[in-house]
N, C-alpha and C positions, 0 to 999 in steps of 0.2 A: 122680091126675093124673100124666100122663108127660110132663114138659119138653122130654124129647130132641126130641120129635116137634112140637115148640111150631115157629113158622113163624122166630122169628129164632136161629135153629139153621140156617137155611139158609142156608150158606155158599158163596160162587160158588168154582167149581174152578178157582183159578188155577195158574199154573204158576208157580210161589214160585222155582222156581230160577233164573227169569232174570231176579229182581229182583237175584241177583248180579252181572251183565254192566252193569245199570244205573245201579250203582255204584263200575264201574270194576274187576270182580275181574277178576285176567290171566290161571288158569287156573281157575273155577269149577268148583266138584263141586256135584251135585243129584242126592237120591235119593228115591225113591216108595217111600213102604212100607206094606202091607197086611196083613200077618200079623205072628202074632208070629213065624213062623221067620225072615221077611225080617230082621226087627230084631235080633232075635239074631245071624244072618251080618252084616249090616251092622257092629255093632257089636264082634263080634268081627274085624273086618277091619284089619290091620294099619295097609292105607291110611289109612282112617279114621278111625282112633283116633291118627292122628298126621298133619294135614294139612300142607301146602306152603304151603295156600293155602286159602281162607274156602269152607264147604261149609253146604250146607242140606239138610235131609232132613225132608221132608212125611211125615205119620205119619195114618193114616186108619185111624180104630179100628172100623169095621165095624155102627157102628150103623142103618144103611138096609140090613144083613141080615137 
């Protein structure tokens, strides 16, 4: 039996990053990420890895490939 595929796995594609404006952030960061190379740069990103300000990054591991 494969879970992933189970119906409450089905998650609505929201856009997570403007629950940051939501709440008031003054310069929000959102990022989308799909591969592992994305997250790798992402991560090694200077910006990133030291923000200003409150950031979210959606992570989508590719299981509906």
């Amino acid at each position: 039996m494969v879970l992933i595929s189970r119906e409450y796995n089905n998650i609505a594609d929201w856009n997570y990053g403007k629950l940051l404006e939501v709440f008031g952030a003054k310069n929000p960061r959102s990022f989308r990420v799909q591969t592992k190379d994305e997250l790798t740069k992402l991560l090694s990103d200077k910006e990133f890895s030291d923000p200003k300000d409150v950031q979210v990054y959606s992570l989508f591991d590719g299981f509906d490939e």
